[in-house]
C-alpha positions as CSV (number, residue, x, y, z in Angstrom):
1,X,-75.0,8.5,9.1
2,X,-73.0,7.7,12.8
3,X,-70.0,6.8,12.1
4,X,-69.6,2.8,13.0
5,X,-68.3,1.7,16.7
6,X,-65.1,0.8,16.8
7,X,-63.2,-1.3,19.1
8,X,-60.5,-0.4,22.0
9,X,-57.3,-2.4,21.7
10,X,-55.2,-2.8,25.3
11,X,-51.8,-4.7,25.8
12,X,-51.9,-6.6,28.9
13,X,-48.0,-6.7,29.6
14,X,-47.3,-8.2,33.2
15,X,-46.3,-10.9,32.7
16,X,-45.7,-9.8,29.1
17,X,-47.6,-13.3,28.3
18,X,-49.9,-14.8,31.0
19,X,-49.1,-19.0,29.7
20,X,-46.4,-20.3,31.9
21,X,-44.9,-22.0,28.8
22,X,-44.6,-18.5,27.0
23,X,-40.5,-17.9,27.9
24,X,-39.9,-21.0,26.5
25,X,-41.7,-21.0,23.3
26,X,-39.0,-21.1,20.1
27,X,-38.0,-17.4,19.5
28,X,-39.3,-16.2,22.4
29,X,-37.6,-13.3,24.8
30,X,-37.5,-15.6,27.6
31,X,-36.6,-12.9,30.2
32,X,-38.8,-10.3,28.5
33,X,-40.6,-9.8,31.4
34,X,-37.6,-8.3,32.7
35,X,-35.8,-6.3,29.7
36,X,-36.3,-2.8,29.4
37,X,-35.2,-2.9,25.7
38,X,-37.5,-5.9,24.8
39,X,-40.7,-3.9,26.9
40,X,-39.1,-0.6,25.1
41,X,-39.6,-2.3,21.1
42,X,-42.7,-3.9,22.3
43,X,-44.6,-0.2,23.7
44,X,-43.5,1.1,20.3
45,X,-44.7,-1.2,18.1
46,X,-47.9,-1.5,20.5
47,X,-48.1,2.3,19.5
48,X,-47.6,1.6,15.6
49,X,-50.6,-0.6,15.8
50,X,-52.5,2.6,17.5
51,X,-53.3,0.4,20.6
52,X,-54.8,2.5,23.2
53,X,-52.8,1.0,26.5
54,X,-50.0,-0.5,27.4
55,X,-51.2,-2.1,30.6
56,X,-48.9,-2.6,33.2
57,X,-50.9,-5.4,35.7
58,X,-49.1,-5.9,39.2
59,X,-48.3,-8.7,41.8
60,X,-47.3,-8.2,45.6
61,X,-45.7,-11.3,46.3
62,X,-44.4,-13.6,44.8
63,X,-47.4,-16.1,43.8
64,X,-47.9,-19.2,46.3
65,X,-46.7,-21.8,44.0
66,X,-44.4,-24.8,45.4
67,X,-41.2,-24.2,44.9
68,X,-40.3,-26.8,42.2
69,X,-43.3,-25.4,39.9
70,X,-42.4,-21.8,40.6
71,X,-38.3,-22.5,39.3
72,X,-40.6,-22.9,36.0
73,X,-42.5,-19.7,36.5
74,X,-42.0,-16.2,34.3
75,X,-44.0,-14.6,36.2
76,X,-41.8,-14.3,39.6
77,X,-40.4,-10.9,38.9
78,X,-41.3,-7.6,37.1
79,X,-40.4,-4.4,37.0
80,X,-42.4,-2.0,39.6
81,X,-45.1,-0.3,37.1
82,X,-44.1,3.4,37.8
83,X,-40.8,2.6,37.6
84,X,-41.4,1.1,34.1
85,X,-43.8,3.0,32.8
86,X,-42.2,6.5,33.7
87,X,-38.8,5.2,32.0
88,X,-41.7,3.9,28.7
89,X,-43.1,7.4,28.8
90,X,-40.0,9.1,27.7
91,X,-39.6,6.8,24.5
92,X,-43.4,6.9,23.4
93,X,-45.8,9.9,22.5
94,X,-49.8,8.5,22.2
95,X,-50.0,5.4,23.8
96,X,-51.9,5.2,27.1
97,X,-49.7,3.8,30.2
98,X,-52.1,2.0,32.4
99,X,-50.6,0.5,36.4
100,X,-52.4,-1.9,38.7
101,X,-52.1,0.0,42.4
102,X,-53.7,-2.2,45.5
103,X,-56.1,-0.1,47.5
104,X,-55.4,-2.7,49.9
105,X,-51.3,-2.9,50.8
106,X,-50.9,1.3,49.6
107,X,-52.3,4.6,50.8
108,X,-54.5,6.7,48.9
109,X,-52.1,10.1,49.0
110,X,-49.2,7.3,47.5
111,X,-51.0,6.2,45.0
112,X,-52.8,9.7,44.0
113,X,-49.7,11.3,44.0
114,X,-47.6,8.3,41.8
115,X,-50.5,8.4,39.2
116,X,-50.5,12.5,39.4
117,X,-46.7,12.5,38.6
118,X,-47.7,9.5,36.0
119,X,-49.9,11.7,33.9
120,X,-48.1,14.7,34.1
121,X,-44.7,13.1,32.9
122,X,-46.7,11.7,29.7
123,X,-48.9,14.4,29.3
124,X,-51.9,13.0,29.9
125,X,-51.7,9.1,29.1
126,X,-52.0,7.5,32.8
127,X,-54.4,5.2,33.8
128,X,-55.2,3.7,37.4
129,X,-56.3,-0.1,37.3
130,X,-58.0,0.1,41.3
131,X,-57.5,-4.0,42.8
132,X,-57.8,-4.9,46.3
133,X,-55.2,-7.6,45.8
134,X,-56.7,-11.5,46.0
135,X,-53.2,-13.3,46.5
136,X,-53.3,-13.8,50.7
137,X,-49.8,-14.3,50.9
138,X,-49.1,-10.4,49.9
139,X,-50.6,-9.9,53.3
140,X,-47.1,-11.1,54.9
141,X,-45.3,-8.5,52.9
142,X,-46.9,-5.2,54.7
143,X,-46.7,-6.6,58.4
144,X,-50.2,-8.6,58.4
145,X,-50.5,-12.4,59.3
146,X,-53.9,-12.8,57.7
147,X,-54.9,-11.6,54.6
148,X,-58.4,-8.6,54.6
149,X,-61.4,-10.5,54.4
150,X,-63.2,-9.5,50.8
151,X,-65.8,-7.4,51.7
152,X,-63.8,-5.6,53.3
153,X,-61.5,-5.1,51.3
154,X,-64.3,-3.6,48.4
155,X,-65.0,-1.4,51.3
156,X,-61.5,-0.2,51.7
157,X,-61.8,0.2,48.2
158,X,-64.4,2.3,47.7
159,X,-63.7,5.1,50.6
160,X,-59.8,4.7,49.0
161,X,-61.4,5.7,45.2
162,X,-62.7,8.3,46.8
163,X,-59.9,10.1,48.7
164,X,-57.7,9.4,45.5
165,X,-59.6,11.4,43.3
166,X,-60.4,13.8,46.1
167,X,-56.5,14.3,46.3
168,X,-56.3,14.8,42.6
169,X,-58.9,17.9,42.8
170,X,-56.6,19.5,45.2
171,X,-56.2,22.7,42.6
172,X,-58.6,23.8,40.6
173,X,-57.1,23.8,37.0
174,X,-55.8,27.4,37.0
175,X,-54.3,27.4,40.9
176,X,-50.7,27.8,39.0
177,X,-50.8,31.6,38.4
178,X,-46.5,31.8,38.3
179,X,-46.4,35.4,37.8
180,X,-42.8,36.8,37.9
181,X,-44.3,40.8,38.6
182,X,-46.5,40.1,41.2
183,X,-44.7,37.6,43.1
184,X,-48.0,35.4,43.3
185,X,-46.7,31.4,42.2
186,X,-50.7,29.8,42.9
187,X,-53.9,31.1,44.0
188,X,-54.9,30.1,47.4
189,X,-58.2,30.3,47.2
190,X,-58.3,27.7,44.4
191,X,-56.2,24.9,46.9
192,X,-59.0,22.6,48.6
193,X,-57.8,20.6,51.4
194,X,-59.8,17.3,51.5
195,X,-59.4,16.9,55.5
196,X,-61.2,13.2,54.7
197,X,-62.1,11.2,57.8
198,X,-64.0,8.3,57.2
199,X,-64.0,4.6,58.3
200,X,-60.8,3.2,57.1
201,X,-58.5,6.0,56.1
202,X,-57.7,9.2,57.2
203,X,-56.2,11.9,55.1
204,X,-56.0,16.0,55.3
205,X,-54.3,16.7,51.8
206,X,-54.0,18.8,50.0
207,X,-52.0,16.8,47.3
208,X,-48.7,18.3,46.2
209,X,-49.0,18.4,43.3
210,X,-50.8,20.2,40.1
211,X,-54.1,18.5,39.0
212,X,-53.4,16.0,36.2
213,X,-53.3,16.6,32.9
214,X,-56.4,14.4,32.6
215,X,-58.6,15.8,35.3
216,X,-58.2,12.5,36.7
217,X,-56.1,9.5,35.1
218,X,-57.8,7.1,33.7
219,X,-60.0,4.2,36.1
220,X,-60.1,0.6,35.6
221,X,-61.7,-1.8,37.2
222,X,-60.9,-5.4,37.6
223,X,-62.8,-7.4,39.8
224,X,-65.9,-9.6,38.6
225,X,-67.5,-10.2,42.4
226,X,-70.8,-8.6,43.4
227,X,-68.6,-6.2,44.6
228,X,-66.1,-5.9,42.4
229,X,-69.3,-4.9,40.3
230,X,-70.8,-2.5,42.1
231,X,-67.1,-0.8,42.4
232,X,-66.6,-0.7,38.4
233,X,-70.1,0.7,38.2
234,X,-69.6,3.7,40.4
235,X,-66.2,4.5,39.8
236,X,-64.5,2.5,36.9
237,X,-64.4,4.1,33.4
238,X,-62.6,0.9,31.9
239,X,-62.9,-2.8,32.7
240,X,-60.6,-5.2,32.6
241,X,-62.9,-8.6,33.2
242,X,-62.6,-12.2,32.0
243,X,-65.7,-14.0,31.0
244,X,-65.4,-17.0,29.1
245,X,-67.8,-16.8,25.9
246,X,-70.2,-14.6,24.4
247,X,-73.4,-15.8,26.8
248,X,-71.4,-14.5,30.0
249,X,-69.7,-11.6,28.3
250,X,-73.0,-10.3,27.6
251,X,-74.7,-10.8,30.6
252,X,-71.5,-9.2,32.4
253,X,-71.7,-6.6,29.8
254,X,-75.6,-5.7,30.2
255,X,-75.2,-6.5,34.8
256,X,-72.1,-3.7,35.4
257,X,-73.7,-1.1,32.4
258,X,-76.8,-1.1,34.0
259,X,-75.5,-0.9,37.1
260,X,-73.9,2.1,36.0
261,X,-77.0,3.8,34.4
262,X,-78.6,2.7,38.2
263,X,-75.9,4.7,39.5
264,X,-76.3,8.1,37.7
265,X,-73.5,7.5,34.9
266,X,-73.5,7.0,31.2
267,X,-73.2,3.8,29.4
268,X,-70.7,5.4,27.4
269,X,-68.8,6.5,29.7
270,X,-67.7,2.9,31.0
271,X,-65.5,0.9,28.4
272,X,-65.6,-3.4,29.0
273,X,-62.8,-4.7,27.8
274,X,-62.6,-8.6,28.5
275,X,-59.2,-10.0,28.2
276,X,-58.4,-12.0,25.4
277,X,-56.0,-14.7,24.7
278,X,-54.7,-14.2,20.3
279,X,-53.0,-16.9,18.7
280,X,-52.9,-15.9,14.8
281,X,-52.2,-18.1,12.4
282,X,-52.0,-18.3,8.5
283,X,-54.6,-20.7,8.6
284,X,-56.3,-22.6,11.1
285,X,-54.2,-25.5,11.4
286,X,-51.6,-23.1,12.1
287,X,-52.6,-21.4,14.8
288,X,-53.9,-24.5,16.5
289,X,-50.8,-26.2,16.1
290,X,-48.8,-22.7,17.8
291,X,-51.1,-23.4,20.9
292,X,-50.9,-27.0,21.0
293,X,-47.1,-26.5,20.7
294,X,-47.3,-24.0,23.5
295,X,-49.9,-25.6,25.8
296,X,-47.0,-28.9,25.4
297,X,-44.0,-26.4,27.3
298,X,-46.0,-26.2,30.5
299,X,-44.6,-28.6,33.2
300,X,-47.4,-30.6,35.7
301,X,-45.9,-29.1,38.7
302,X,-46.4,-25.2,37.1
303,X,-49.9,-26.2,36.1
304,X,-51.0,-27.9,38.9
305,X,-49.7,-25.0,41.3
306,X,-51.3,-22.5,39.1
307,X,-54.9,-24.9,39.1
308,X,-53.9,-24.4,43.1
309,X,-53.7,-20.6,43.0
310,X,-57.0,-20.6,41.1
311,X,-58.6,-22.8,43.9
312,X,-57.1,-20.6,46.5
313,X,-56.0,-23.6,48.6
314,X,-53.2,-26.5,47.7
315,X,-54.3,-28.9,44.5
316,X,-51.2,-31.0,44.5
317,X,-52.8,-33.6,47.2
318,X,-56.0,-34.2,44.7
319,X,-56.0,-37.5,42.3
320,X,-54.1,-36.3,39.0
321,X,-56.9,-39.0,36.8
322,X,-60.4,-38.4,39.0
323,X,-62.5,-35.5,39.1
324,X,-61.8,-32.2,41.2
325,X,-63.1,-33.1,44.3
326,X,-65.2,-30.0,45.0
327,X,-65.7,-31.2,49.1
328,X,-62.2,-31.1,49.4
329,X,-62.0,-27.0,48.6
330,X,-61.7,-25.0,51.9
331,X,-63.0,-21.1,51.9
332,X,-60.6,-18.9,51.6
333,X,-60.0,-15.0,51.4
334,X,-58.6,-16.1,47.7
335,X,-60.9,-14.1,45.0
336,X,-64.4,-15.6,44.7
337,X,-64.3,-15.1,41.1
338,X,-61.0,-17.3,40.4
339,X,-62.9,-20.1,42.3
340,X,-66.1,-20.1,40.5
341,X,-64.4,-19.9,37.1
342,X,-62.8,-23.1,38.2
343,X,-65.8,-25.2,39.2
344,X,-67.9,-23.7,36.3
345,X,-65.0,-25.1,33.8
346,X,-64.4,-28.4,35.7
347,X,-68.6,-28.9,35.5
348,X,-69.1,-27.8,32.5
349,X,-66.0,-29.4,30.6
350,X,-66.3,-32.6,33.1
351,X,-62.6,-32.4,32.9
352,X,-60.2,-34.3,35.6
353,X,-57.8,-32.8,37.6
354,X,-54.7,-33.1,35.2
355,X,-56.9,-31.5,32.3
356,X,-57.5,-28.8,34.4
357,X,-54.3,-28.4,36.0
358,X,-53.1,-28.1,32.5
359,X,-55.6,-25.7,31.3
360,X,-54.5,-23.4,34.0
361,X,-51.3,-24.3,33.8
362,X,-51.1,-22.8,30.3
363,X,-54.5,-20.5,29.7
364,X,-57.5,-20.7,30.3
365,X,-59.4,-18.0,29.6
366,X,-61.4,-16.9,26.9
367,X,-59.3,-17.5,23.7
368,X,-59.3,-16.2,19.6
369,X,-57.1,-19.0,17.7
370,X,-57.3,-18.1,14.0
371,X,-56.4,-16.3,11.1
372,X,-56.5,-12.0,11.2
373,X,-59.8,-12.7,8.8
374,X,-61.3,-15.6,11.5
375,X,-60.7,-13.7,15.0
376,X,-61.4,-10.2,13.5
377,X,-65.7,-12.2,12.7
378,X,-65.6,-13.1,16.0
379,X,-64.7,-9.6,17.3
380,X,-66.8,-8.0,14.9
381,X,-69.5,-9.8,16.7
382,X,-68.6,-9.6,20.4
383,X,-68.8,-5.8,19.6
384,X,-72.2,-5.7,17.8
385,X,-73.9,-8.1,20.3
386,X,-72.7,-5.7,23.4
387,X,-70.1,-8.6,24.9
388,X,-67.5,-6.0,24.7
389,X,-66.4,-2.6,23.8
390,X,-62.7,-4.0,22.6
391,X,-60.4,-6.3,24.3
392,X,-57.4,-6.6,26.4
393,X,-55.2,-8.4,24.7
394,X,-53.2,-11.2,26.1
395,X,-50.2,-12.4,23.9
396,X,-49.3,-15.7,23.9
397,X,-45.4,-15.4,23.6
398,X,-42.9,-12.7,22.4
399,X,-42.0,-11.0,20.5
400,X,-43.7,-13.1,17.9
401,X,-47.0,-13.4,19.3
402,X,-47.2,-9.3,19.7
403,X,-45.7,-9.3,15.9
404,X,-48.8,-11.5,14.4
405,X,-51.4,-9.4,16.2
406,X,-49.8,-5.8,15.7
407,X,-48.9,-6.6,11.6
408,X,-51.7,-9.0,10.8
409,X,-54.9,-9.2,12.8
410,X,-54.6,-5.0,13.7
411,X,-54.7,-4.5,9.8
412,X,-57.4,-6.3,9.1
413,X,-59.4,-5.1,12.2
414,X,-58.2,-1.2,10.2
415,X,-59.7,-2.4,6.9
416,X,-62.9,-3.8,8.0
417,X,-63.3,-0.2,9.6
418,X,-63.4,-2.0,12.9
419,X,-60.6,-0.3,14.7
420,X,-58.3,3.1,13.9
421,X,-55.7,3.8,11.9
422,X,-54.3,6.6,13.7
423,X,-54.9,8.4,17.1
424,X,-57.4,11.3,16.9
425,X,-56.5,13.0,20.2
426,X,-53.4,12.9,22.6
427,X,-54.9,11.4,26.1
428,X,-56.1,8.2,27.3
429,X,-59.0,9.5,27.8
430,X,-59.5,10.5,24.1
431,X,-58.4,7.2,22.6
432,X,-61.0,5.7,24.9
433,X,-63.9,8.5,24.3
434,X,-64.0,9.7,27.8
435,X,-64.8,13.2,29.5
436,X,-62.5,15.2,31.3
437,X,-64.3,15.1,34.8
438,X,-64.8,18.1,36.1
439,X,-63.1,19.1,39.6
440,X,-65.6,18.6,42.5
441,X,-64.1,21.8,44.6
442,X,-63.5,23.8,41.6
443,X,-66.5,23.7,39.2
444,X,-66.8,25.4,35.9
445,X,-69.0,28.6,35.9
């Protein structure tokens, strides 16, 4: 008989908690964002709990919030991810080490080279989460008044996957002969430079660098546009989406797996991992009463900024107690996906502007609030019914929040047979059931 699918378990961990109210929940690290000791105990016990990546998300400005609702804001600084997760390499020995890296404010021999260096410091745990960055205001940080419209961006995107991974097959796998008799440190003939030209970048190469461990680290995918689609479908091997309930999950599910297949790849071979907001409780009135007590620490002018970030364009002029006014919503370069989530919910949920300034405020995404025995059914079923092949989990405040999922609901997920109990190979890509890919320039005889 097959042995049952399991699910994959990430750690999104910048912010270490997405809910603005999360530093000041009781017990809470309230700079944890910003600790290397508190990030250092949390990888660890992360890779106790056999989770297969710490997942090191990444911001280029600081976010366009007001100023009075950012004071209130966790989320204004961060460690740079290499920085971070080279230093968290060091002090861990399975655990994947996944960074955000814009294709849209970085160049592709930067980033190839970062994540080269990445994989071969952890011996083969990296993994490359491709964005094209939504927040406009990053734009002023790399010399640009106006932020690259979204289609173009995807473009940039795409030709920028492309020279990355062409950078990365620089050597074939046995270049580095170092022989001390001959003299003879690497094999020319087995360096390919890439000499790319194309309509956005320009690079020669080679890259500098052996291949990685991996072949290639690792690629995730986060966007949920059309295009953001069609870029996870030919390139991404993990995605990191956010769909609110089953119904969407499995239509998003089914849309970028098919598109896959359409594109020559296996099903398999591309892991959906929704994010997931888990609040565990030891009963249900217990982990309601966490989030309520947490959703109560988030200030008006934090949520209302954040419902403004959503929208891509300023919220704070709108009536607090009538309806969003969706003729009042300019288009912006802002992601298309953040805006549509927001008028979906405000439709759907008829919910006024202060209900959804304080859904946003805390979170609003799709949410698991119940015992390990509760939230482990409904995972159980997102797997089964093809909404997901595991989860990125968002925690809702540290270190107790990380404690509850990592020493209650990972247990149970072990003894339903749901998840591992210990890692059966040493890369990222093993923990996630991925092939090595196999170097374009160099191919196996």
């Amino acid at each position: 008989m097959a042995e049952s699918k399991k699910l994959h378990l990430t750690a999104f961990m910048r912010p270490v908690s997405l809910h603005t109210g999360a530093w000041r929940y009781p017990g809470a690290y309230a700079d944890a964002n910003f600790n290397l000791g508190h990030l250092k105990s949390f990888i660890q016990k992360l890779e106790a709990a056999k989770f297969d990546a710490f997942f090191m998300a990444d911001h280029l400005a600081v976010l366009n919030m007001p100023v009075e609702a950012l004071k209130r804001s966790h989320t204004v600084t961060s460690f740079e991810p290499f920085t971070l997760l080279s230093a968290l390499s060091v002090v861990t020995e399975r655990i994947g080490l996944a960074a955000t890296a814009s294709t849209t404010y970085d160049e592709p021999y930067h980033v190839a080279r970062r994540f080269a260096s990445l994989d071969h410091l952890s011996s083969g745990r990296a993994g490359w989460n491709i964005v094209t960055t939504g927040n406009p205001e990053s734009s002023k940080n790399f010399g640009r008044d106006e932020h690259l419209e979204h289609s173009e961006r995807y473009k940039r995107a795409r030709e920028f996957y492309d020279v990355v991974t062409g950078l990365w097959d620089s050597f074939a796998d046995d270049a580095f002969v170092r022989d001390p008799a001959s003299g003879v440190y690497f094999d020319p003939d087995k360096l390919h430079v890439l000499n790319h030209k194309g309509d956005d970048l320009a690079v020669r190469g080679p890259l500098n660098m052996a291949r990685p461990v991996q072949g290639w680290p690792v690629i995730i995918q986060a966007g949920q546009s059309d295009p953001g689609r069609q870029l996870a479908a030919e390139t991404a091997e993990a995605v990191f989406c956010s769909p609110r309930d089953l119904a969407s999950a499995k239509a998003l599910y089914a849309d970028i797996k098919g598109r896959a297949a359409a594109a020559g790849r296996s099903r398999e071979h591309l892991k959906i991992l929704p994010a997931a907001f888990i609040v565990v409780g030891d009963s249900a009135e217990d982990a309601r009463a966490k989030r309520l007590k947490l959703d109560s620490l988030v200030h008006y002018d934090s949520a209302i900024a954040s419902l403004s970030v959503a929208l891509g364009s300023d919220a704070t002029g709108f009536d607090p107690d009538a309806p969003l006014p969706v003729d009042q919503i300019p288009d912006t370069n802002a992601s298309k996906t953040s805006l549509a989530s927001v008028l979906k919910l405000a439709a759907d949920e008829q919910l006024t502007v202060r209900q959804l300034a304080g859904r946003y405020g805390g979170y609003s995404g799709l949410a698991f609030v119940g015992t390990p025995q509760t939230i482990a059914d409904e995972m159980a079923v997102w797997l089964a019914e093809e909404a997901a092949d595991g989860f990125t989990v968002v925690f809702p405040f540290l270190p107790q929040g990380l404690d509850d999922v990592t020493l209650k609901l990972v247990p149970e997920l072990q003894r339903r047979g749901l998840f591992r109990e210990d890692y059966e190979g040493t890369t990222l890509r093993e923990h996630l059931g991925l092939p090595r890919p196999e170097n374009r320039f160099f191919p196996k005889s």
